[in-house]
One Martini backbone bead per residue (centre of mass of N, CA, C, O) as a GRO file, in nm:
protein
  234
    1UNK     BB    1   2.881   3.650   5.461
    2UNK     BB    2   3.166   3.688   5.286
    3UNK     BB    3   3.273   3.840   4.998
    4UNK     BB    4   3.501   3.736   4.798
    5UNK     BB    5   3.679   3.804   4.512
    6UNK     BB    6   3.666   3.548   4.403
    7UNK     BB    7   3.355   3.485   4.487
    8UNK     BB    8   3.304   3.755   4.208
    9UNK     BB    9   3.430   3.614   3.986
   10UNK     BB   10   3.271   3.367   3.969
   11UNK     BB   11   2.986   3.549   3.902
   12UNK     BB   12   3.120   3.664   3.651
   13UNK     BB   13   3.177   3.400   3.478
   14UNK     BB   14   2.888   3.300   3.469
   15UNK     BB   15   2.784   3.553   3.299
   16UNK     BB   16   3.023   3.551   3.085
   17UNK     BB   17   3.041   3.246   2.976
   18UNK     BB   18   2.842   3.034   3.071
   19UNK     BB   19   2.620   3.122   2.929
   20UNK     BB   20   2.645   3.145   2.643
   21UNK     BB   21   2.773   2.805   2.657
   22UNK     BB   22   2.456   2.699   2.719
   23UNK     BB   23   2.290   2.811   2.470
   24UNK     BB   24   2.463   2.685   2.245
   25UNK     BB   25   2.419   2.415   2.324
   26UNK     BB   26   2.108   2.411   2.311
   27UNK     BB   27   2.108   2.508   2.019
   28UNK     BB   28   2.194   2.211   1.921
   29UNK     BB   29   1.993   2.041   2.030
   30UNK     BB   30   1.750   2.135   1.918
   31UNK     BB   31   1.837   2.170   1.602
   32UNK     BB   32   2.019   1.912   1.504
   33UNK     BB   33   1.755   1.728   1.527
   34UNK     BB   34   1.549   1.943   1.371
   35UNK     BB   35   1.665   2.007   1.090
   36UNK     BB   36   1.596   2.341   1.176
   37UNK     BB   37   1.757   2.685   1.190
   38UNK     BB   38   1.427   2.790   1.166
   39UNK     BB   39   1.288   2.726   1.408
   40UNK     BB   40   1.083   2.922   1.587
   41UNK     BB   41   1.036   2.782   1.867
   42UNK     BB   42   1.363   2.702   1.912
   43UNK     BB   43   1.387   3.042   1.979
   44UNK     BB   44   1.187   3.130   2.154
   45UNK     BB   45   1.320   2.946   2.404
   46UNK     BB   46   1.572   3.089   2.408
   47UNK     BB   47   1.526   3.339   2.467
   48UNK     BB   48   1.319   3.306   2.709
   49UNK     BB   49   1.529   3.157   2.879
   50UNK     BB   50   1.795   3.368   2.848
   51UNK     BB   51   1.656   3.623   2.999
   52UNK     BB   52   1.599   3.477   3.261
   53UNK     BB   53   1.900   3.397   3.332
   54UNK     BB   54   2.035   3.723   3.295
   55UNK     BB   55   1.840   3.831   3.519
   56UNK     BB   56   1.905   3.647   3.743
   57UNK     BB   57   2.184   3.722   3.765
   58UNK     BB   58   2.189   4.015   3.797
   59UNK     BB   59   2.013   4.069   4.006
   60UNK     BB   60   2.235   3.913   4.252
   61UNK     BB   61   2.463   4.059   4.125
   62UNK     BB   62   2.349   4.314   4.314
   63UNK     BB   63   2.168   4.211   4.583
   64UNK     BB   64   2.251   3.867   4.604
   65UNK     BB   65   2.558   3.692   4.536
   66UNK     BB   66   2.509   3.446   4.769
   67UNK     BB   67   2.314   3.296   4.612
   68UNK     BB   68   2.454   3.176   4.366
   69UNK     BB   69   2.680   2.997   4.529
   70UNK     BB   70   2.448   2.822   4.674
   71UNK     BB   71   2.316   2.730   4.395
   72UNK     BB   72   2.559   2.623   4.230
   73UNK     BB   73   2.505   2.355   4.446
   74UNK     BB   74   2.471   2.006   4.610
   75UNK     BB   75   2.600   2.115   4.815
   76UNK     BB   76   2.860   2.169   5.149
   77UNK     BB   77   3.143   2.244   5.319
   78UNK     BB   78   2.966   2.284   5.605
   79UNK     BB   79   2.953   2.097   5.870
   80UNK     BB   80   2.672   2.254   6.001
   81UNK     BB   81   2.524   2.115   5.750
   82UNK     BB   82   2.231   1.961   5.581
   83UNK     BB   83   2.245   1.654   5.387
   84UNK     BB   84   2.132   1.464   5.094
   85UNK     BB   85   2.117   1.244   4.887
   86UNK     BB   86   2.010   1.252   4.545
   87UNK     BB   87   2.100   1.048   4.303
   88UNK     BB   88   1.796   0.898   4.224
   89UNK     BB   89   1.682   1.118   4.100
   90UNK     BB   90   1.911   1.226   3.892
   91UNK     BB   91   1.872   0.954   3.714
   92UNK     BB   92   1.644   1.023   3.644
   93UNK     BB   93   1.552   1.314   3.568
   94UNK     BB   94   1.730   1.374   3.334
   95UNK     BB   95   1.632   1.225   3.124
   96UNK     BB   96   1.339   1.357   3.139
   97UNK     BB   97   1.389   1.604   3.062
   98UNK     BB   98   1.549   1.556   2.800
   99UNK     BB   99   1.326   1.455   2.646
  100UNK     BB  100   1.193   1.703   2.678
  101UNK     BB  101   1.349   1.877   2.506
  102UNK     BB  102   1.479   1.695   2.240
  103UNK     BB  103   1.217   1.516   2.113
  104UNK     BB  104   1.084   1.784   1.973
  105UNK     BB  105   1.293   1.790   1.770
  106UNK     BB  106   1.226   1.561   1.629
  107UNK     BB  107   0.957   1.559   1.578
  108UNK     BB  108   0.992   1.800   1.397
  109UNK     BB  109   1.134   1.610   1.174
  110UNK     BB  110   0.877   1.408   1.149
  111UNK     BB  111   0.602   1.443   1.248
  112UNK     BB  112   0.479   1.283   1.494
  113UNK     BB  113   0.350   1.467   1.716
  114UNK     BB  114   0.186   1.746   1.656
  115UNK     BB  115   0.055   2.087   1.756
  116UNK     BB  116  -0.130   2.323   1.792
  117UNK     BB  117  -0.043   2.669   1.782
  118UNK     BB  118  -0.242   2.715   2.055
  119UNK     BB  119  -0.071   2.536   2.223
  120UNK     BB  120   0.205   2.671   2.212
  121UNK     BB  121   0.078   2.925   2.330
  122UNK     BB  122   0.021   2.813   2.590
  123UNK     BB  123   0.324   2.709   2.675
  124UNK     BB  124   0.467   2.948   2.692
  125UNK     BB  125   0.292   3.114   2.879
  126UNK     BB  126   0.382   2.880   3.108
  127UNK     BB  127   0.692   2.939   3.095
  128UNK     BB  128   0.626   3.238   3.165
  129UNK     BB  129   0.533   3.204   3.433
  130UNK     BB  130   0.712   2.971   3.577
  131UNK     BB  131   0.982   3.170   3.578
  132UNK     BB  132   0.846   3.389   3.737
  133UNK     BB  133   0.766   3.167   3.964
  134UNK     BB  134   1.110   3.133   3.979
  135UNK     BB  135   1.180   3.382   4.101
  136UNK     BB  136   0.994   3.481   4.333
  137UNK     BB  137   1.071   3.227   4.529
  138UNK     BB  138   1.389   3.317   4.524
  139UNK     BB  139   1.285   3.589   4.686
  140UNK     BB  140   1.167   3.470   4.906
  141UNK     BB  141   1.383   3.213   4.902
  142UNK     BB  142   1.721   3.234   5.001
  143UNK     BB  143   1.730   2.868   5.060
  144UNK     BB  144   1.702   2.771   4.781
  145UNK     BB  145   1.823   2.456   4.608
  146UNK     BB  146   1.930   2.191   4.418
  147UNK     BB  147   1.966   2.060   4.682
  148UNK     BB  148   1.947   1.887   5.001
  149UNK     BB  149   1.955   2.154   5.210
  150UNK     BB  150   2.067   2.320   5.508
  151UNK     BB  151   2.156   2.586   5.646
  152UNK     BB  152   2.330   2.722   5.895
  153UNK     BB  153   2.092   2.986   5.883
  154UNK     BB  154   1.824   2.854   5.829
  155UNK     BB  155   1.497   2.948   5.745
  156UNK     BB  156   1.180   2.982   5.783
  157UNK     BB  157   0.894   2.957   5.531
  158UNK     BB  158   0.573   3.119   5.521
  159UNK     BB  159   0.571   3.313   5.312
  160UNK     BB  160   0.334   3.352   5.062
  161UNK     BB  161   0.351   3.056   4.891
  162UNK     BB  162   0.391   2.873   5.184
  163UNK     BB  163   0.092   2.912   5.292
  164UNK     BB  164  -0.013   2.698   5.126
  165UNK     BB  165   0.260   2.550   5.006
  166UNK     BB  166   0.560   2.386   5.094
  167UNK     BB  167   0.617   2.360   4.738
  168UNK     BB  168   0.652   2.577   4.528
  169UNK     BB  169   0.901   2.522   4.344
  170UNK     BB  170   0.813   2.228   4.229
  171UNK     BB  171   0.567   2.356   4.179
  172UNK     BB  172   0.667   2.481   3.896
  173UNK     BB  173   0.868   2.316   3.793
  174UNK     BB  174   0.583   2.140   3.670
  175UNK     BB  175   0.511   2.343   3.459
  176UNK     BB  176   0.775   2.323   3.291
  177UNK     BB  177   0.749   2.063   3.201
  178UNK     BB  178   0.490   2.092   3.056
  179UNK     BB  179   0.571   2.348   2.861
  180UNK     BB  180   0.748   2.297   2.708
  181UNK     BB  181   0.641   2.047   2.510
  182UNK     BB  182   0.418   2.236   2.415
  183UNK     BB  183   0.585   2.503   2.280
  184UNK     BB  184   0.771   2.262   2.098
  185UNK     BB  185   0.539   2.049   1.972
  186UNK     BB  186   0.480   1.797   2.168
  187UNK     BB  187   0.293   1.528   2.278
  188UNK     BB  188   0.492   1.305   2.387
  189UNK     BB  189   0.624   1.442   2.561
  190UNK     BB  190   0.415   1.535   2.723
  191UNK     BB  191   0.365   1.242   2.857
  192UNK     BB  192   0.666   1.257   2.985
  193UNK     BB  193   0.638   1.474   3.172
  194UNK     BB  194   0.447   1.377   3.411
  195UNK     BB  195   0.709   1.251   3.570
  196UNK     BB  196   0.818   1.460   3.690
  197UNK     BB  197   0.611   1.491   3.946
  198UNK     BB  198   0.669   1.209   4.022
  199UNK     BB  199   0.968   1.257   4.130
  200UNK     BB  200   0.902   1.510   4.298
  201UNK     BB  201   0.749   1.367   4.509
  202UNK     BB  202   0.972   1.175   4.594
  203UNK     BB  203   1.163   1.363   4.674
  204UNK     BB  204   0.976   1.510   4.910
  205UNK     BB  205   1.003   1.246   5.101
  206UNK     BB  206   1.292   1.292   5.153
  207UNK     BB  207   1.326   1.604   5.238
  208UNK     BB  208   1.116   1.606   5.476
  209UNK     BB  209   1.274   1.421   5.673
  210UNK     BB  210   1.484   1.633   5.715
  211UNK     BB  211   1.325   1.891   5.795
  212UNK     BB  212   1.184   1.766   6.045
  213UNK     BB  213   1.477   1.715   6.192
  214UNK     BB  214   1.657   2.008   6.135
  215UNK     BB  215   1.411   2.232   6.113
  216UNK     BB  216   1.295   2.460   6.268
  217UNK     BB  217   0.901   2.436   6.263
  218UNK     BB  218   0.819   2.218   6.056
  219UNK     BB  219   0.625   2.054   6.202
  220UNK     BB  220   0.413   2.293   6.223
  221UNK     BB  221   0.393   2.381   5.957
  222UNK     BB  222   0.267   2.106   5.853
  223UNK     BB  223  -0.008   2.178   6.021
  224UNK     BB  224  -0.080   2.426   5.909
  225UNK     BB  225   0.033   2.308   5.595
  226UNK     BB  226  -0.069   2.022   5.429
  227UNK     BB  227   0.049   2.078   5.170
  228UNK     BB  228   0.242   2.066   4.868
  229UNK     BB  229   0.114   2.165   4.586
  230UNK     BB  230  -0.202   2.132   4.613
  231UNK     BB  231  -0.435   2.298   4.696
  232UNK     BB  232  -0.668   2.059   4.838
  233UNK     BB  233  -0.494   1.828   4.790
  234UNK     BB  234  -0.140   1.761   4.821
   0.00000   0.00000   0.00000
């Protein structure tokens, strides 16, 4: 696939203007139920993830920029691609995801359950490693995105950490479910995270169907590597 100048453009404007107008919502979203525009963590919280999106976003837009507009869509207009709805997932989801963000901030404002900050430099170092690990896994597979497609030139991916479990980059992103609330000093919030793994692992059952009827290799590949998140587990 070539790109067009349009979709050049379209990449530029994602890291000059998405990102900036994305940081600034989260840190409303943050600060405001914190009722405390000072508050360390959510100030960490936003350096940290907005670094990794910044350095994301340039990446690729030198690497590889056809890779940022295949993942900033959950679907593709390519007839010969092959997608599955996600509906159910997202309705669930989002909620869940949300309060694991927003209610750290409510927390830290009432001092519902806060966590000593041990506890919380756990949390941090969890959000970077997991970050981390959704870089290395989506510089492994460049055909990972965020809704459930196939695309027409969809290669098996066996090589890194899809050699231990098949879906290496739900456990990264769950491990960020449990950072996030962590670092952010809410301990209801740690267990309403719970909740994103299994949601995720819902997800992973939809997600196979599609796999081994479309995917070429997927079958044998699900033989050689039994695993789907947690090696010798599950």
């Amino acid at each position: 696939m070539v790109l067009t100048l349009n979709d050049r453009i379209k990449i530029l404007l994602l890291l000059i203007f998405y990102t900036p107008v994305v940081a600034v919502i989260f840190g409303l979203i943050l600060f405001i139920p914190a009722n405390d525009f000072a508050w360390l963590e959510g100030w960490l919280f936003l350096i940290i993830f907005f670094s990794y999106v910044v350095f994301y976003m340039l990446y690729y837009l030198i690497r590889d920029p056809e890779v940022i507009l295949k993942r900033a869509k959950y679907t593709t207009d390519d007839p010969e691609t092959h997608t599955l709805p996600d509906k159910t997932f997202m309705i669930l989801a989002v909620p869940v995801f949300g309060f694991i963000l927003i209610f750290p901030a409510v927390d830290h404002a009432y001092t519902l359950s806060p966590l000593p900050w041990e506890i919380e430099i756990i949390g941090f170092v969890g959000l970077i490693i997991s970050l981390i690990g959704v870089t290395y896994i989506n510089k492994v597979n460049r055909y990972a995105s965020k809704g459930l497609v196939i695309h027409k030139d969809h290669e098996l991916i066996t090589q890194g950490p899809y050699k231990y479990i098949r879906h290496p980059m739900y456990a990264v992103v769950s491990i960020t479910s449990f950072s996030i609330p962590l670092a952010l000093g809410s301990l209801i919030a740690v267990v309403v995270s719970f909740a994103f793994p299994i949601l995720l692992i819902y997800r992973i059952g939809i997600e196979e169907q599609m796999l081994f009827e479309h995917l070429e290799g997927y079958k044998e590949y699900a033989k050689e590597v039994p695993y789907r998140l947690i090696p010798k587990i599950y």
